[in-house]
OpenMM code with the backbone's topology and positions (N, CA, C; nanometers):
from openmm import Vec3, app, unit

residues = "UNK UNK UNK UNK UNK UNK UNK UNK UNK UNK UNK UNK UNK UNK UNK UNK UNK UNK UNK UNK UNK UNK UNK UNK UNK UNK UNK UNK UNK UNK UNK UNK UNK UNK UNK UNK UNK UNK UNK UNK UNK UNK UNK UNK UNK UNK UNK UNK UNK UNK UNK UNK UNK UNK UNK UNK UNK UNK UNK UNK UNK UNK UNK UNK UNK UNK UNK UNK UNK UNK UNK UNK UNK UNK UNK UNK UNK".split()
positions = [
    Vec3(0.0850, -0.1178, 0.0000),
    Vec3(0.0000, 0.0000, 0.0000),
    Vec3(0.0889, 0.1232, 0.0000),
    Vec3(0.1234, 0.1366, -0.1206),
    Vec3(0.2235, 0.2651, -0.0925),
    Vec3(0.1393, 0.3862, -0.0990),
    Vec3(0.0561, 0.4382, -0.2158),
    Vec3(0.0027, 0.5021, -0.2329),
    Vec3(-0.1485, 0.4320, -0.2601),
    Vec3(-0.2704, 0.5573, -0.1869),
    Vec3(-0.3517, 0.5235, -0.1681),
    Vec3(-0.4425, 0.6028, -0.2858),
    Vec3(-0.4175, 0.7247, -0.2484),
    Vec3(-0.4680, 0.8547, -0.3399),
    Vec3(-0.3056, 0.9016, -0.4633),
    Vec3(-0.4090, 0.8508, -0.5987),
    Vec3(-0.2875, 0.9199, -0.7028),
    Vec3(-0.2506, 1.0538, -0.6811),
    Vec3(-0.1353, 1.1282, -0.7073),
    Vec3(-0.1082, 1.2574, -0.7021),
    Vec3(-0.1163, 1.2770, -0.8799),
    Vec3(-0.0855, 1.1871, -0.9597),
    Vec3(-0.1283, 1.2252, -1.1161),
    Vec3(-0.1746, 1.1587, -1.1707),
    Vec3(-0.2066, 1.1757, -1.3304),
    Vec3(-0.2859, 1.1136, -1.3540),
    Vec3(-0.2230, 1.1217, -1.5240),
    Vec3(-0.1078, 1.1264, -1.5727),
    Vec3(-0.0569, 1.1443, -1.6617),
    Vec3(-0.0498, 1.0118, -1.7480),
    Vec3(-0.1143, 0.8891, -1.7366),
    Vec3(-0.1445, 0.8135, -1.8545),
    Vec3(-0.2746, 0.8367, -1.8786),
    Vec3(-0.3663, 0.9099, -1.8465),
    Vec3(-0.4968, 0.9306, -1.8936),
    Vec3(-0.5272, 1.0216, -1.9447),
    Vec3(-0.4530, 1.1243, -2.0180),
    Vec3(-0.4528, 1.2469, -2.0540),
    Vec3(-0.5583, 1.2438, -2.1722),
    Vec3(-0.7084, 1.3384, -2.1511),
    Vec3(-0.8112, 1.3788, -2.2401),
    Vec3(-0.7825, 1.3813, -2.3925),
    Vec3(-0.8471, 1.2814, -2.4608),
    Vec3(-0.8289, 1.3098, -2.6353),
    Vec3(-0.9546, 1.3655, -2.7220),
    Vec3(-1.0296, 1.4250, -2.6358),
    Vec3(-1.1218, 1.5045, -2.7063),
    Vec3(-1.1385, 1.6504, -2.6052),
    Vec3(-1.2115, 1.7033, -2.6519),
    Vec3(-1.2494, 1.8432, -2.6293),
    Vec3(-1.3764, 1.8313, -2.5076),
    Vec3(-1.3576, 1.8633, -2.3658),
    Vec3(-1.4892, 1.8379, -2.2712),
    Vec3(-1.6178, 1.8942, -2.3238),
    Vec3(-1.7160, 1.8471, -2.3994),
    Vec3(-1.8298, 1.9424, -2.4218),
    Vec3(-1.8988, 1.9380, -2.3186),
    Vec3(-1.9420, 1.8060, -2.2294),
    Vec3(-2.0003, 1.7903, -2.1298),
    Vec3(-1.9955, 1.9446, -2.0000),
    Vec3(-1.8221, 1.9256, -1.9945),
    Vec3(-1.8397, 2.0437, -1.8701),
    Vec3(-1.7901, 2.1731, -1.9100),
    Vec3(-1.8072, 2.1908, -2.0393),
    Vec3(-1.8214, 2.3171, -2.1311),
    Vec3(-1.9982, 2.3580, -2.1083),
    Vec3(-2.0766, 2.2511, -2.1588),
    Vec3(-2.1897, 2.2861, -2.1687),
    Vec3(-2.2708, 2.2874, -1.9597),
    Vec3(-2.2046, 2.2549, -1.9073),
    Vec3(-2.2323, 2.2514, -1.7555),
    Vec3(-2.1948, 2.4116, -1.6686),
    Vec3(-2.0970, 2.4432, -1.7359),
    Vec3(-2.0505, 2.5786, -1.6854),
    Vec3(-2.1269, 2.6581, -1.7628),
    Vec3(-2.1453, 2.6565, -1.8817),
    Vec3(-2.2489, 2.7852, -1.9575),
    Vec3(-2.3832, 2.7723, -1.8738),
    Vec3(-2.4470, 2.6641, -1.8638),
    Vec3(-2.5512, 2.6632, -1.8050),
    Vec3(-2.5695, 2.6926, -1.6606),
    Vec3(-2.4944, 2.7035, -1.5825),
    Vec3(-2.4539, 2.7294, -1.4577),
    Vec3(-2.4698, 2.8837, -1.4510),
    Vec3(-2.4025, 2.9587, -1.5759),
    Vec3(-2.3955, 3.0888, -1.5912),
    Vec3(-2.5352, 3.1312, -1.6275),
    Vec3(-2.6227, 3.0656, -1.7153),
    Vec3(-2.7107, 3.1527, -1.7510),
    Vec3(-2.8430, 3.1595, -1.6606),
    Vec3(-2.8507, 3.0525, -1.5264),
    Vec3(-2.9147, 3.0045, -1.4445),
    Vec3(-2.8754, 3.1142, -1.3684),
    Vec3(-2.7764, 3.1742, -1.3301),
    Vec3(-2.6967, 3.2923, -1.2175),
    Vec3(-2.7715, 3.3655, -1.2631),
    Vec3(-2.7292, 3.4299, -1.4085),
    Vec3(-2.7768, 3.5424, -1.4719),
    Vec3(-2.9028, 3.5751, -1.4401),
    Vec3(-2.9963, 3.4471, -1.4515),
    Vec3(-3.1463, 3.4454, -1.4423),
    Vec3(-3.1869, 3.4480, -1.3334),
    Vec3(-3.1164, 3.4425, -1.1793),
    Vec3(-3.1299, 3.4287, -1.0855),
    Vec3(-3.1636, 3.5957, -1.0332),
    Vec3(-3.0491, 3.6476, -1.0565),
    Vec3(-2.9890, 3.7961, -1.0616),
    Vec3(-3.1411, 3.8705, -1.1353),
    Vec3(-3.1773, 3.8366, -1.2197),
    Vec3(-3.2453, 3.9059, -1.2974),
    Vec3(-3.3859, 3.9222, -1.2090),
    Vec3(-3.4160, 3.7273, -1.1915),
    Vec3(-3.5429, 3.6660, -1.1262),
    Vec3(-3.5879, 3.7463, -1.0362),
    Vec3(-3.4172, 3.7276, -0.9411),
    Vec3(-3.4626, 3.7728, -0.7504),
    Vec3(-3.5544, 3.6004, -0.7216),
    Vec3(-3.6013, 3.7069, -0.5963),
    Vec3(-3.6506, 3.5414, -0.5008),
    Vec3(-3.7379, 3.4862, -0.5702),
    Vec3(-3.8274, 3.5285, -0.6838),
    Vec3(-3.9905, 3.4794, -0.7106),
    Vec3(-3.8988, 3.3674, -0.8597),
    Vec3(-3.7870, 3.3499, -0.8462),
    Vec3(-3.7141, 3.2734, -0.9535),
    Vec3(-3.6652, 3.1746, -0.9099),
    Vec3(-3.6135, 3.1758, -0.7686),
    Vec3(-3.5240, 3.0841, -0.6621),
    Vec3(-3.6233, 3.0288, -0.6089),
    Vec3(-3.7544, 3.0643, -0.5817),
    Vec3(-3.8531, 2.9768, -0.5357),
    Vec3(-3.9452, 2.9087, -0.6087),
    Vec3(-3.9297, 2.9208, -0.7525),
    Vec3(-4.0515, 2.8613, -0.8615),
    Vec3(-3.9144, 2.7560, -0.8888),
    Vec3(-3.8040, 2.7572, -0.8674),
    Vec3(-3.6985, 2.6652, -0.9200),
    Vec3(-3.6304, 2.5931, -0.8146),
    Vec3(-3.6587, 2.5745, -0.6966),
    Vec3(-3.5792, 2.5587, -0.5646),
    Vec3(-3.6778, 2.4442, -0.5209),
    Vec3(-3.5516, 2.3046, -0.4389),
    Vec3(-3.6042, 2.1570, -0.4550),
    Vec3(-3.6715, 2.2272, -0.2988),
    Vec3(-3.8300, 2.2233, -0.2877),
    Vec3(-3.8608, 2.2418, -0.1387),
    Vec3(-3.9124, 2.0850, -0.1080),
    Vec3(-3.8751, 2.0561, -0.0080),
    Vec3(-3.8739, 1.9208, 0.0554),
    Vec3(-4.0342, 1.9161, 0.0896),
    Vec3(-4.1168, 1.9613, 0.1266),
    Vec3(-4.3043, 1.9653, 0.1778),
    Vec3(-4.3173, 1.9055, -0.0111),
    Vec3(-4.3261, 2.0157, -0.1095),
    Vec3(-4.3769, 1.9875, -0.2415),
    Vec3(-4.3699, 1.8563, -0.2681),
    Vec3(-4.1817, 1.8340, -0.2650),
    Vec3(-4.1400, 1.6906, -0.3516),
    Vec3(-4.2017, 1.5908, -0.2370),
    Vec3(-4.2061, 1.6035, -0.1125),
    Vec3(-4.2814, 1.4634, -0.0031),
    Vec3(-4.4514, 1.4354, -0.0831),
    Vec3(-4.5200, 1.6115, -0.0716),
    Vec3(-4.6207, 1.5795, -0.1615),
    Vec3(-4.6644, 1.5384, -0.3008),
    Vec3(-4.5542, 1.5200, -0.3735),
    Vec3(-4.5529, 1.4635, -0.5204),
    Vec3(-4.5621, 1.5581, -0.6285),
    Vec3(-4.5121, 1.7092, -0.5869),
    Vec3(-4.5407, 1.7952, -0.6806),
    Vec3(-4.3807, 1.8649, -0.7167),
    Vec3(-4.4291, 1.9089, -0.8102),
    Vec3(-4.2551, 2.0101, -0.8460),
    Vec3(-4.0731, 1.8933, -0.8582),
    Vec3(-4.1581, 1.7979, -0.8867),
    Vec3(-4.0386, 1.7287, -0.9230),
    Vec3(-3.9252, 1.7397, -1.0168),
    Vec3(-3.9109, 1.8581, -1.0413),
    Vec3(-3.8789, 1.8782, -1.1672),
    Vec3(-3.7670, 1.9387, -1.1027),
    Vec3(-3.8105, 2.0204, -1.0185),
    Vec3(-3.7088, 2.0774, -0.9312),
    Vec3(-3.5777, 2.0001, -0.8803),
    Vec3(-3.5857, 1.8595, -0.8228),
    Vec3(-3.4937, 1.7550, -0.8193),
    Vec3(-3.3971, 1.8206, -0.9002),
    Vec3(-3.3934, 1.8223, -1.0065),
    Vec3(-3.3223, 1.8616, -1.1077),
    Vec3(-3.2522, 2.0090, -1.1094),
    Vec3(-3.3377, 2.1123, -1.1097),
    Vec3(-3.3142, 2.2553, -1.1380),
    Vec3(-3.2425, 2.2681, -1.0316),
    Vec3(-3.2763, 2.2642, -0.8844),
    Vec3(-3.2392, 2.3250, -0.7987),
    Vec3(-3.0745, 2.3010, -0.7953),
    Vec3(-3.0170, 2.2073, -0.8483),
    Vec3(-2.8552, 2.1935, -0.8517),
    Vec3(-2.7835, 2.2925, -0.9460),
    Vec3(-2.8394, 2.4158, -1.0280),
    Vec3(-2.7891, 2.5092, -1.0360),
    Vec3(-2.7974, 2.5813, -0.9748),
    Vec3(-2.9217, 2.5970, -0.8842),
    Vec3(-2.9252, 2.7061, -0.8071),
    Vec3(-2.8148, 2.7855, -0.6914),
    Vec3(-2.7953, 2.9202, -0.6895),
    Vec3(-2.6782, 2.9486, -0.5912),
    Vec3(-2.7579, 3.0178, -0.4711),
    Vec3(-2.7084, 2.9504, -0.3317),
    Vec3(-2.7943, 3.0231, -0.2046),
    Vec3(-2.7312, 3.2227, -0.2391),
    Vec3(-2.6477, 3.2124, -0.2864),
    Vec3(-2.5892, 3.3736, -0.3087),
    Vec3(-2.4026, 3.4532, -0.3405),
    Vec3(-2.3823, 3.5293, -0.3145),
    Vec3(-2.2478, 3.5586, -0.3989),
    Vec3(-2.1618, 3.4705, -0.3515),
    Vec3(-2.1343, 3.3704, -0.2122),
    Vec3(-2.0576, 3.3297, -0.1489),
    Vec3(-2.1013, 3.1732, -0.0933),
    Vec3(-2.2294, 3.1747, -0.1520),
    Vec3(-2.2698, 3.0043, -0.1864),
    Vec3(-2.3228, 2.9977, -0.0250),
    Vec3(-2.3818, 3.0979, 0.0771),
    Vec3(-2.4003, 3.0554, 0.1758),
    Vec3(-2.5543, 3.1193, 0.1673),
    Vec3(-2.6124, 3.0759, 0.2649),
    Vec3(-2.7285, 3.1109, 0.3054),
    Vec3(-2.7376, 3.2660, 0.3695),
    Vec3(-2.8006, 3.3845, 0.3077),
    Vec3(-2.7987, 3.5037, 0.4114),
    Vec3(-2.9091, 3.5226, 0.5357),
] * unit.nanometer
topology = app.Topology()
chain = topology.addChain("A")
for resn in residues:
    res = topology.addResidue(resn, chain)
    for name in ("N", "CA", "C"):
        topology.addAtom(name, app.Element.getBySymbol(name[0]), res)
C-alpha cells in the first residue's frame, strides 16, 4: 500500500475536447444570470422544497435546484 490517493494522472490524458463540462458551466452561468435578474420569485418557482417533492409535486425541481446558488458566497444570508 504505498500510495492510496494518485497525485497524477498522466497516462490518462483527455483526447477530445470536454463538451459535457463546457456545456455545464455555460448553463450554470445563464441560471446565475437568471437568478440575478429573477430575484426570489425565480429561486422559489426553481428551488427543490422538501413539503412539495414529499407531496408529489414540483419534481422537476430535483433537477433545477442543482444550479441554483444560495448567493455571492454560496451561503445562506
Amino acid at each position: 500500500m504505498l500510495s492510496v490517493i494518485p497525485l497524477s494522472d498522466a497516462d490518462r490524458r483527455p483526447t477530445e475536447f470536454p463538451w459535457a463540462t463546457l456545456l455545464l458551466i455555460f448553463a450554470n452561468v445563464v441560471v446565475f444570470a437568471c437568478e440575478l435578474v429573477g430575484g426570489d420569485a425565480f429561486v422559489l418557482r426553481w428551488s427543490a422544497i422538501p413539503a412539495d417533492i414529499a407531496a408529489g409535486h414540483h419534481w422537476t425541481t430535483l433537477s433545477t435546484a442543482m444550479f441554483l446558488h444560495a448567493s455571492w458566497s454560496h451561503t445562506s444570508s
